[in-house]
PDB file of N, H, CA, C and O in Angstrom:
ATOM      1  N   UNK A   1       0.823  -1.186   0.000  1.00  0.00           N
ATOM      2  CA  UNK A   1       0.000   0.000   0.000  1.00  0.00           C
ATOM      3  C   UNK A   1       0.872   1.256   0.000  1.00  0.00           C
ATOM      4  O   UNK A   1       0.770   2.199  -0.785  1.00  0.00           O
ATOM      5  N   UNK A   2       1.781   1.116   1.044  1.00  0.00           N
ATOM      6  H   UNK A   2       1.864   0.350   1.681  1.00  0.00           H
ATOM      7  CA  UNK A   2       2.996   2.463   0.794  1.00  0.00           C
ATOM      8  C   UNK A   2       3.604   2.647  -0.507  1.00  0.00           C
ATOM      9  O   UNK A   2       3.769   3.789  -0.937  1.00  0.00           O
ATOM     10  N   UNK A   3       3.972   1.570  -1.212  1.00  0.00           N
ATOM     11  H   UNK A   3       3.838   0.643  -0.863  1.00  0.00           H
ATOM     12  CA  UNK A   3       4.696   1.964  -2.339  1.00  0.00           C
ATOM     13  C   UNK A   3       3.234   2.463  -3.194  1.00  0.00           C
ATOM     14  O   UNK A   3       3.004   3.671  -3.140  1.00  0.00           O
ATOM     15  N   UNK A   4       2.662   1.960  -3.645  1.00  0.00           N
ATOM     16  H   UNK A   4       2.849   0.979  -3.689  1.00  0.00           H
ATOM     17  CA  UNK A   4       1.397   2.329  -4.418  1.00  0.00           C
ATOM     18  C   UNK A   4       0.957   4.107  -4.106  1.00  0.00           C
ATOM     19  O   UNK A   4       0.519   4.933  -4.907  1.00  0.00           O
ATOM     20  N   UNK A   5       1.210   4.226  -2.947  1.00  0.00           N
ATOM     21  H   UNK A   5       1.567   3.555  -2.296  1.00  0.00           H
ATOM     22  CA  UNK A   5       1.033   5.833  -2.868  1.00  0.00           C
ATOM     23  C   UNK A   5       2.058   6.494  -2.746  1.00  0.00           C
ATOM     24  O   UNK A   5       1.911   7.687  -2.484  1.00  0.00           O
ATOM     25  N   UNK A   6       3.024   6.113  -2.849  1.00  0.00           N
ATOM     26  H   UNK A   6       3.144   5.144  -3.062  1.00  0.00           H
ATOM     27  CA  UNK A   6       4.664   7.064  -3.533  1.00  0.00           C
ATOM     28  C   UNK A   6       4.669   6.497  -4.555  1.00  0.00           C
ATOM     29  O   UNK A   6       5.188   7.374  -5.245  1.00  0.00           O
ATOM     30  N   UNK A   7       4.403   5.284  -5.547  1.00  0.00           N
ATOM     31  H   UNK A   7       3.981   4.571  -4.986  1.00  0.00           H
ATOM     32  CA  UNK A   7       4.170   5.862  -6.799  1.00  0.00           C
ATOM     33  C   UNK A   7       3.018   6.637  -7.669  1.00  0.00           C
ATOM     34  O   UNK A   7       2.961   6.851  -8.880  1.00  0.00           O
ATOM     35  N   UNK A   8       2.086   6.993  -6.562  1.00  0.00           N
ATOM     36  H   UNK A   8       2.133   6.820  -5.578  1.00  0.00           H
ATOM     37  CA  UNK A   8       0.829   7.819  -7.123  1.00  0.00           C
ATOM     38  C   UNK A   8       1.398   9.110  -6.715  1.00  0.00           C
ATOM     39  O   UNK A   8       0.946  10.081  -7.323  1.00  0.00           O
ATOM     40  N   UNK A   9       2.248   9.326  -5.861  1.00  0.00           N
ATOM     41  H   UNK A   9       2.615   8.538  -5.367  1.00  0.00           H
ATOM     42  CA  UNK A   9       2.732  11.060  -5.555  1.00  0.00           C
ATOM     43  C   UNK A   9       3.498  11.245  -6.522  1.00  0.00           C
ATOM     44  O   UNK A   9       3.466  12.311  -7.135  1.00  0.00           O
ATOM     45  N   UNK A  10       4.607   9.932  -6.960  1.00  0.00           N
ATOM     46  H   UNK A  10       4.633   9.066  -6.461  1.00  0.00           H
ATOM     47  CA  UNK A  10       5.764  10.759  -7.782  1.00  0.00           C
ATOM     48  C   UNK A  10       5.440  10.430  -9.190  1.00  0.00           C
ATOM     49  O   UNK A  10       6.407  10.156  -9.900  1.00  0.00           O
ATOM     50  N   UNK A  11       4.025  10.401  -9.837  1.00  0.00           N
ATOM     51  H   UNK A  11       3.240  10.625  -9.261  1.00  0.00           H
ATOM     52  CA  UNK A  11       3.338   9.865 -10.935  1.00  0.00           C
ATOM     53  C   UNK A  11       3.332  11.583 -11.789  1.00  0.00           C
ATOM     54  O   UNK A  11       2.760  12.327 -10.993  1.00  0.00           O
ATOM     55  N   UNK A  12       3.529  11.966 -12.387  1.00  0.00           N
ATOM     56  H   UNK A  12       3.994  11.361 -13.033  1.00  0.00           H
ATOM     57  CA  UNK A  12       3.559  12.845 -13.405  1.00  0.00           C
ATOM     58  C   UNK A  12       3.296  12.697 -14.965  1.00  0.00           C
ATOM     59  O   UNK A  12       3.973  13.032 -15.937  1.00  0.00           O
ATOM     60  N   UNK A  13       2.057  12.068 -14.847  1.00  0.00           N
ATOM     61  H   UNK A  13       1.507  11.796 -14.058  1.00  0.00           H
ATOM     62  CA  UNK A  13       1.330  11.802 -16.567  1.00  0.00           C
ATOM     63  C   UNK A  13       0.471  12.479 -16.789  1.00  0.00           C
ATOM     64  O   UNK A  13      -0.304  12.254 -17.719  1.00  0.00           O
ATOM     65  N   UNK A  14       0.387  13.328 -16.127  1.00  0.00           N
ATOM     66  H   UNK A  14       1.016  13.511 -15.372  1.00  0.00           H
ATOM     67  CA  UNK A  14      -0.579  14.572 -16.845  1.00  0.00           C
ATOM     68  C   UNK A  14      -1.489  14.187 -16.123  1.00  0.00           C
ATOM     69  O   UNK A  14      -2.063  15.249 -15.886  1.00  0.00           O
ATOM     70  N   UNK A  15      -2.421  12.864 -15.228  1.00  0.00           N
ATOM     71  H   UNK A  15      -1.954  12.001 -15.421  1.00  0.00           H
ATOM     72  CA  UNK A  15      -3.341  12.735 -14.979  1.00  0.00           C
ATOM     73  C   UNK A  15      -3.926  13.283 -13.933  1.00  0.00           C
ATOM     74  O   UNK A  15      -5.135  13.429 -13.753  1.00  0.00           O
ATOM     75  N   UNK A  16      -2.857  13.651 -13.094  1.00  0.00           N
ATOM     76  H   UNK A  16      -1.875  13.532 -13.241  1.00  0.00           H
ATOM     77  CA  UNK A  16      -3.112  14.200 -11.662  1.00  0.00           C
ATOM     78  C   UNK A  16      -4.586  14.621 -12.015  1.00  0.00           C
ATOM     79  O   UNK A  16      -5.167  13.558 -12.231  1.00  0.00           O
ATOM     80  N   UNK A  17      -5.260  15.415 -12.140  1.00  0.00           N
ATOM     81  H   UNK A  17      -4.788  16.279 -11.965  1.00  0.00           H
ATOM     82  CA  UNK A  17      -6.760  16.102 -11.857  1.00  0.00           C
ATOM     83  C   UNK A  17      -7.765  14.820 -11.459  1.00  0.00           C
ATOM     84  O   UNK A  17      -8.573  14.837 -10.530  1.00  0.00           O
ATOM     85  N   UNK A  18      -7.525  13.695 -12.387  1.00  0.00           N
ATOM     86  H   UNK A  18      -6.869  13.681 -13.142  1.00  0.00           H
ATOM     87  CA  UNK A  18      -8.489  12.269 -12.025  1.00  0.00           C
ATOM     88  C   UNK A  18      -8.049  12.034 -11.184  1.00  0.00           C
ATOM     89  O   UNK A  18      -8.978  11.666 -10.465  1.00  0.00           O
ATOM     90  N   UNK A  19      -6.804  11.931 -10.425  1.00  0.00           N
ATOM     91  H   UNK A  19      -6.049  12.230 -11.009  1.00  0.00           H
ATOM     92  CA  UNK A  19      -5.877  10.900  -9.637  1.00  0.00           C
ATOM     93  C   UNK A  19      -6.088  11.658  -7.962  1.00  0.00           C
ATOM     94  O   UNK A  19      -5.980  11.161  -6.841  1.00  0.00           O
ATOM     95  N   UNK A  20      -6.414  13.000  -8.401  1.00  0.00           N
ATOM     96  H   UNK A  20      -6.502  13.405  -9.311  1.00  0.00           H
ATOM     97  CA  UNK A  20      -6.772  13.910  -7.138  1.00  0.00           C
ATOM     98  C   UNK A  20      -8.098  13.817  -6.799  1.00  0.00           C
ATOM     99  O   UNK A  20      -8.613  13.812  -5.681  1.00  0.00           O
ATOM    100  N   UNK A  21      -8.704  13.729  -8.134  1.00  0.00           N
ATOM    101  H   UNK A  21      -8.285  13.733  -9.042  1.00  0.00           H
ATOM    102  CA  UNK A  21     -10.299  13.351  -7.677  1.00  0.00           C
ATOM    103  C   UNK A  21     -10.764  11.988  -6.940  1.00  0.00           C
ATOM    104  O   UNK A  21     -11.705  12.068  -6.151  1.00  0.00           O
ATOM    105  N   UNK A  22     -10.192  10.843  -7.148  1.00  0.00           N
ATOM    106  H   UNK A  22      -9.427  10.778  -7.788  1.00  0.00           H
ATOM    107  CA  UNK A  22      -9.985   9.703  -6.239  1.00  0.00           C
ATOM    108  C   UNK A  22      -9.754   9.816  -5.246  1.00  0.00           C
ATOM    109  O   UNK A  22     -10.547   9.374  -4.415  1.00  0.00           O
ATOM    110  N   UNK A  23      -8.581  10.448  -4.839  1.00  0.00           N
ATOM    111  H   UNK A  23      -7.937  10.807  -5.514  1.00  0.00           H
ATOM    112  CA  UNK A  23      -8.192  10.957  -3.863  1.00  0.00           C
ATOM    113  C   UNK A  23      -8.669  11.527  -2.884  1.00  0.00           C
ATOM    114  O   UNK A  23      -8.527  11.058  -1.755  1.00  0.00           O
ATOM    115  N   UNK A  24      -9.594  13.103  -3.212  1.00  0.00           N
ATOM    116  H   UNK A  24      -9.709  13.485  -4.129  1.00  0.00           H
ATOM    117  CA  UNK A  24     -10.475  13.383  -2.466  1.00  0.00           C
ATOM    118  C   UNK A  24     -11.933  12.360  -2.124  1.00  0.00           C
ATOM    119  O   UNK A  24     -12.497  12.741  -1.099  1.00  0.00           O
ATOM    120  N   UNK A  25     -12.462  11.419  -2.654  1.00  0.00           N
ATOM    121  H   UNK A  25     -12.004  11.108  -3.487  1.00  0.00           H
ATOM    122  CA  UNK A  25     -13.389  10.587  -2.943  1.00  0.00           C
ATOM    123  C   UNK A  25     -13.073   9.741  -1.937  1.00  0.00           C
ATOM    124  O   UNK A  25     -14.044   9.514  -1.216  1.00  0.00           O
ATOM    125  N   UNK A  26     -11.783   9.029  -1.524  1.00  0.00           N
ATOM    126  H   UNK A  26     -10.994   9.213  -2.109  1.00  0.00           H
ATOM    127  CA  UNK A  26     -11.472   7.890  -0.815  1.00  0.00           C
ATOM    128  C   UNK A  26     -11.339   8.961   0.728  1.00  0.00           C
ATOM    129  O   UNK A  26     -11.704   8.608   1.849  1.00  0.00           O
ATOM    130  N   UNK A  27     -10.800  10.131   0.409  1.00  0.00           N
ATOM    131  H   UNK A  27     -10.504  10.418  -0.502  1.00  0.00           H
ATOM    132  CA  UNK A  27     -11.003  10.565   1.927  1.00  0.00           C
ATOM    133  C   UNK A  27     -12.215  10.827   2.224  1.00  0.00           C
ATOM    134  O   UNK A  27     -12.640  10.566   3.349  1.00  0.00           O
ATOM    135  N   UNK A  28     -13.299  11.614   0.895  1.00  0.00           N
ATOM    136  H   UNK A  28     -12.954  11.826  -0.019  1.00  0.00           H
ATOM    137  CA  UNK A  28     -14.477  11.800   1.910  1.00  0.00           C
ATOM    138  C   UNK A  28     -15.331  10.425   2.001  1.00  0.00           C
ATOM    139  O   UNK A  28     -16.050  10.645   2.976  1.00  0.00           O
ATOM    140  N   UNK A  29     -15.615   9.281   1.582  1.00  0.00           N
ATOM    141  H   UNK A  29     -15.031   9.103   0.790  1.00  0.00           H
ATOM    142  CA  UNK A  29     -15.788   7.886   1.823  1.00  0.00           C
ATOM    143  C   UNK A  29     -14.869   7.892   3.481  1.00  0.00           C
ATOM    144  O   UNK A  29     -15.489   7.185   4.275  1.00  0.00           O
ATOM    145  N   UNK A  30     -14.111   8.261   3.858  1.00  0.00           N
ATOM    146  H   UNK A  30     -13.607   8.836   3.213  1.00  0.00           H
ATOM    147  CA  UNK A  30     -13.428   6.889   4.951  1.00  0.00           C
ATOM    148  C   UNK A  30     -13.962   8.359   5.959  1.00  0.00           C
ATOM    149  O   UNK A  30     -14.334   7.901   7.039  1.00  0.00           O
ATOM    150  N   UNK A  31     -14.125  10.037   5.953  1.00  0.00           N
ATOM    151  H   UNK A  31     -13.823  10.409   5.076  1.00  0.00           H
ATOM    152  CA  UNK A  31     -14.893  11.071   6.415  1.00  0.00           C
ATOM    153  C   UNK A  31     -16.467  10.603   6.539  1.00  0.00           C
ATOM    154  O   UNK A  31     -17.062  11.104   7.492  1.00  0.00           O
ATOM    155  N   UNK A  32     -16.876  10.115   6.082  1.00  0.00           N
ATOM    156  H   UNK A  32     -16.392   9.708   5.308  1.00  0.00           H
ATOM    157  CA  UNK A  32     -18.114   9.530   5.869  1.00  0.00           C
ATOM    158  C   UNK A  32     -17.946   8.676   6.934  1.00  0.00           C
ATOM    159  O   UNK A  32     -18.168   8.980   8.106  1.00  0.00           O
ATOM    160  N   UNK A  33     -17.528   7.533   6.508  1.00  0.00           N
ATOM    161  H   UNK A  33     -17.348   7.286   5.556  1.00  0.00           H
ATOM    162  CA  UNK A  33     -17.485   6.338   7.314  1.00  0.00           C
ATOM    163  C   UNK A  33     -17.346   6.269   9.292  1.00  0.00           C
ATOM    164  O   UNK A  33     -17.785   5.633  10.250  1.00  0.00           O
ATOM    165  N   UNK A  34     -16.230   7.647   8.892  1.00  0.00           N
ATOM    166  H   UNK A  34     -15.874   8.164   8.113  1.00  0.00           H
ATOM    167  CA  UNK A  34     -15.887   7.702  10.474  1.00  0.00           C
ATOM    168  C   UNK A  34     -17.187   8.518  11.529  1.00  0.00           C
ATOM    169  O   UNK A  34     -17.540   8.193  12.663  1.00  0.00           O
ATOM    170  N   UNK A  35     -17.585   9.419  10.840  1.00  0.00           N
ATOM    171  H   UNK A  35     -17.299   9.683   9.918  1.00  0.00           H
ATOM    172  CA  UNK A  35     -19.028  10.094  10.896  1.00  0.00           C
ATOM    173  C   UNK A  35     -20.242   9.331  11.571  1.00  0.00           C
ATOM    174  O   UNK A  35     -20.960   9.352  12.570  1.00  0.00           O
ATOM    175  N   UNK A  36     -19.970   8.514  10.167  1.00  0.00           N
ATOM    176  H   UNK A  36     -19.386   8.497   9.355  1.00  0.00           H
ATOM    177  CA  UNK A  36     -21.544   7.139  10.832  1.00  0.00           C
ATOM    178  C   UNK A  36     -21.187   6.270  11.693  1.00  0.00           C
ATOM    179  O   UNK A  36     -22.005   5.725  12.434  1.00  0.00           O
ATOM    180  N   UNK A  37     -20.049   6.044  11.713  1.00  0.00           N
ATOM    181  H   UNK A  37     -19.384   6.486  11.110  1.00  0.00           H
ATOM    182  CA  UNK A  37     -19.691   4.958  12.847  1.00  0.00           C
ATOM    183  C   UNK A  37     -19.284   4.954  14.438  1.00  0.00           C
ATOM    184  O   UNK A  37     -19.223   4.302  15.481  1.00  0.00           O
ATOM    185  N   UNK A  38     -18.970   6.683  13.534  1.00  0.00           N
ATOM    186  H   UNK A  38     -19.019   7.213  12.687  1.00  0.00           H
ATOM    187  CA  UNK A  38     -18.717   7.756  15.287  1.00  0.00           C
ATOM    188  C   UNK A  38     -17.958   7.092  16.333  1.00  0.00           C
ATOM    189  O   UNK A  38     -18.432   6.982  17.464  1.00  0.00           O
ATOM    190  N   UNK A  39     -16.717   6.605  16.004  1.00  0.00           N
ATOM    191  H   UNK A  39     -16.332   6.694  15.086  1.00  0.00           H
ATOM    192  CA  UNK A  39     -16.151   5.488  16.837  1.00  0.00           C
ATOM    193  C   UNK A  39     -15.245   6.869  17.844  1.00  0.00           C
ATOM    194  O   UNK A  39     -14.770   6.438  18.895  1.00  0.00           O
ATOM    195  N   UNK A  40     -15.090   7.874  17.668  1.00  0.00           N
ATOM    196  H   UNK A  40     -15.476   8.223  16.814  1.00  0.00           H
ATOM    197  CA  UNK A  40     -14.414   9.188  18.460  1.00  0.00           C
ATOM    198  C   UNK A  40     -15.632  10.165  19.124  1.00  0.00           C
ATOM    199  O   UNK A  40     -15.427  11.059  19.945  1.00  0.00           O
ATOM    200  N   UNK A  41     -17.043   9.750  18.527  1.00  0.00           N
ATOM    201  H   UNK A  41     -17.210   9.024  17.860  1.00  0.00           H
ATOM    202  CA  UNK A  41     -18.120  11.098  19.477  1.00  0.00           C
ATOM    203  C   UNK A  41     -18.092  12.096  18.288  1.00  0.00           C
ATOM    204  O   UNK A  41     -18.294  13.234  18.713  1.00  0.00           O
ATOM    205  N   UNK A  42     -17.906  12.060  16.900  1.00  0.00           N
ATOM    206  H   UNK A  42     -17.742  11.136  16.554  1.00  0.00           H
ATOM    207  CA  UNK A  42     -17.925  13.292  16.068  1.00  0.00           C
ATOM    208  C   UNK A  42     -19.284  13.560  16.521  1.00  0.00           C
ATOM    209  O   UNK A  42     -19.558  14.203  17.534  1.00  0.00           O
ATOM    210  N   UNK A  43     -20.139  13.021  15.699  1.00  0.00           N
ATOM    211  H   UNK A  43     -19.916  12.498  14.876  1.00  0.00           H
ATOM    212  CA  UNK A  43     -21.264  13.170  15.452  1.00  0.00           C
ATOM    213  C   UNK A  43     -22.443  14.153  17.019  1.00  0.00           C
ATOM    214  O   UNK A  43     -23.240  15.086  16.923  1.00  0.00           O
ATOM    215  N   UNK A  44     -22.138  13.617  17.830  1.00  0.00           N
ATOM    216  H   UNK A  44     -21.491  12.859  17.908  1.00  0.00           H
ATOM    217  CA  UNK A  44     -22.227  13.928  19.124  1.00  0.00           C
ATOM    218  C   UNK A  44     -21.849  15.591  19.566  1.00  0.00           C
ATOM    219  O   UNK A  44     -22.572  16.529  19.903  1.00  0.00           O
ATOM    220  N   UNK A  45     -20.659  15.483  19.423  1.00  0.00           N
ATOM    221  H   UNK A  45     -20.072  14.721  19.149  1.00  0.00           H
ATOM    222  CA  UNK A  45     -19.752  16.990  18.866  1.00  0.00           C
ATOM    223  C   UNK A  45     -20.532  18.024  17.883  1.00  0.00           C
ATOM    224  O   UNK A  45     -20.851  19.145  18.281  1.00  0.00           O
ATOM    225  N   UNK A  46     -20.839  17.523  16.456  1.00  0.00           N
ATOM    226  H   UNK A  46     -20.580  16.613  16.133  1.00  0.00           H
ATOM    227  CA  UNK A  46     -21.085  18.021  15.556  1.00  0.00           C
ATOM    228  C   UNK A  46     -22.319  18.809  15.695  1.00  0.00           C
ATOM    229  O   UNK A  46     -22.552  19.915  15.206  1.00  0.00           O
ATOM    230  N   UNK A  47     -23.383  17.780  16.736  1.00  0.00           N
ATOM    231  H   UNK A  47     -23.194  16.882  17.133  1.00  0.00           H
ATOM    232  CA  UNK A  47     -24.765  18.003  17.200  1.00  0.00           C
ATOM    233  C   UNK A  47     -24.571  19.329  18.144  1.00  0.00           C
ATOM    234  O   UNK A  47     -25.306  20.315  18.094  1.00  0.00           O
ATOM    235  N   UNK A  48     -23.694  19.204  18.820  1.00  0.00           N
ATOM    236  H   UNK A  48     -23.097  18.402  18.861  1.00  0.00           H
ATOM    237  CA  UNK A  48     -23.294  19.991  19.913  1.00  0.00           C
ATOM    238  C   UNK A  48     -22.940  21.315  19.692  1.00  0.00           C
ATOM    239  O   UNK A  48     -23.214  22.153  20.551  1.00  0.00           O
ATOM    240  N   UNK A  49     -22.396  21.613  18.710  1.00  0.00           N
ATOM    241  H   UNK A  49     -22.173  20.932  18.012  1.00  0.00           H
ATOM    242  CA  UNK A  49     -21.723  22.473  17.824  1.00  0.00           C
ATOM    243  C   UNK A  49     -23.462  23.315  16.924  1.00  0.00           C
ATOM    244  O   UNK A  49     -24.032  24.397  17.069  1.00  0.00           O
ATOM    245  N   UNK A  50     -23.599  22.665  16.462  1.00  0.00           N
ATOM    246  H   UNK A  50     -23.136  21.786  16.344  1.00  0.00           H
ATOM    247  CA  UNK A  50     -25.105  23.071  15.492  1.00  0.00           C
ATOM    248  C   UNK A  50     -25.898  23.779  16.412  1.00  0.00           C
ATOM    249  O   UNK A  50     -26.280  24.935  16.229  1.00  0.00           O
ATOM    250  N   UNK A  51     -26.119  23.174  17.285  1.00  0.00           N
ATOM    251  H   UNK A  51     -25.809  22.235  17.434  1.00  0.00           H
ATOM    252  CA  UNK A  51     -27.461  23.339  18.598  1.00  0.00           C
ATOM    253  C   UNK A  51     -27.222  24.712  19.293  1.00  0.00           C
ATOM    254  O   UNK A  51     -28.097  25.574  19.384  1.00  0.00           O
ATOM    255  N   UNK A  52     -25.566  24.872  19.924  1.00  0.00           N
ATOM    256  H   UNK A  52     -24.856  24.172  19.850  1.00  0.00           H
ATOM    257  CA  UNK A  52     -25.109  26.282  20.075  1.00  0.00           C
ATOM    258  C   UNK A  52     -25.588  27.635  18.856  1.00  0.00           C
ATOM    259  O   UNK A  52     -26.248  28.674  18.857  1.00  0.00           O
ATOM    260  N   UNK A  53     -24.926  26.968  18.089  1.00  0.00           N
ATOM    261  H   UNK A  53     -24.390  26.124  18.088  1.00  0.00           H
ATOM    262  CA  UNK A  53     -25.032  28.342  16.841  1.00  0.00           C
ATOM    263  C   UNK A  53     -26.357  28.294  16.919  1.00  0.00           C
ATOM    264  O   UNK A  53     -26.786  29.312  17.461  1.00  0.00           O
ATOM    265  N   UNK A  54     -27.444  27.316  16.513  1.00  0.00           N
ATOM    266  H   UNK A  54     -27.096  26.488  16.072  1.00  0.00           H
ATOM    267  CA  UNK A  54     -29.108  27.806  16.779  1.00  0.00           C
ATOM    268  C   UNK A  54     -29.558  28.335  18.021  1.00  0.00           C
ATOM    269  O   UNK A  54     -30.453  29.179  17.965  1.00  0.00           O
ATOM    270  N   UNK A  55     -29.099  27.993  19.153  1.00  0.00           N
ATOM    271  H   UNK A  55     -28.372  27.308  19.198  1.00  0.00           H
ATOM    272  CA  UNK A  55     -29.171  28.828  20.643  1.00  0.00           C
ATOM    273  C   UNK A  55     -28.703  30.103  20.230  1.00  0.00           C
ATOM    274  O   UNK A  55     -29.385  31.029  20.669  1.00  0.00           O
ATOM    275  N   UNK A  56     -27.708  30.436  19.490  1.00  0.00           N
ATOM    276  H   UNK A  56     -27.154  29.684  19.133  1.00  0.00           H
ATOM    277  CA  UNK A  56     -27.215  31.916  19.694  1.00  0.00           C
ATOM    278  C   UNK A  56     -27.857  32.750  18.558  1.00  0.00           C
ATOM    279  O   UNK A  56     -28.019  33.958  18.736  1.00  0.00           O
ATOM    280  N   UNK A  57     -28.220  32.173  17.425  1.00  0.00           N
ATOM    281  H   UNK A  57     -28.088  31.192  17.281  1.00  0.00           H
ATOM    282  CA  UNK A  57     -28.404  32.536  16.335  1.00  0.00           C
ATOM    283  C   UNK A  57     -30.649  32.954  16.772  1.00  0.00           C
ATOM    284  O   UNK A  57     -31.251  33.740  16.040  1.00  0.00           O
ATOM    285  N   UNK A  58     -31.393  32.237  17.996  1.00  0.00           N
ATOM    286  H   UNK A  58     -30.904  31.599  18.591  1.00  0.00           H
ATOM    287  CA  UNK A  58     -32.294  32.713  18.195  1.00  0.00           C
ATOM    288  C   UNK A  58     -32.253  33.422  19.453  1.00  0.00           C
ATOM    289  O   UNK A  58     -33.228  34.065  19.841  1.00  0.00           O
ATOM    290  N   UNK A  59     -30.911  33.319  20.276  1.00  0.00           N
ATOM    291  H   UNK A  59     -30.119  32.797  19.961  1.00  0.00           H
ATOM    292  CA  UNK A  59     -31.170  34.645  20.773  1.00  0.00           C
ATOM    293  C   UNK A  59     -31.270  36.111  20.823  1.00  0.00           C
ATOM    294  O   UNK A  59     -31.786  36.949  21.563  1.00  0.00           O
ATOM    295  N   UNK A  60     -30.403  36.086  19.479  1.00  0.00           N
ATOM    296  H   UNK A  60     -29.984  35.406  18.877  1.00  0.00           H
ATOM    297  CA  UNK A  60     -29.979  37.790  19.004  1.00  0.00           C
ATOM    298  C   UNK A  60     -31.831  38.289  18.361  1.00  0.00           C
ATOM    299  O   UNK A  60     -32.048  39.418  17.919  1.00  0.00           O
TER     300      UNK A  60
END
């Protein structure tokens, strides 16, 4: 797996734009994943976070 992604960094065929778009795709997939599975409390957090800004956002 390491070599496969030092030869996708030091890859220079012009393709990079597809090769970045994967790229971002596999992080937001495993961003996703960690989200729903909430194995750290994101989601929990995230709720926590939202709920403030609507507390403050109907108190003004």
């Amino acid at each position: 797996m390491k070599s496969l992604i030092t030869s996708f960094l030091r890859d220079e065929n012009g393709e990079d734009l597809i090769e970045y778009g994967l790229l971002a795709a596999f992080v937001a997939a495993v961003a996703t994943g960690v989200i729903i599975a909430d194995p750290l409390g994101v989601k929990g957090a995230l709720k926590g976070a939202f709920q403030k800004a609507v507390t403050a956002l109907n108190a003004n």
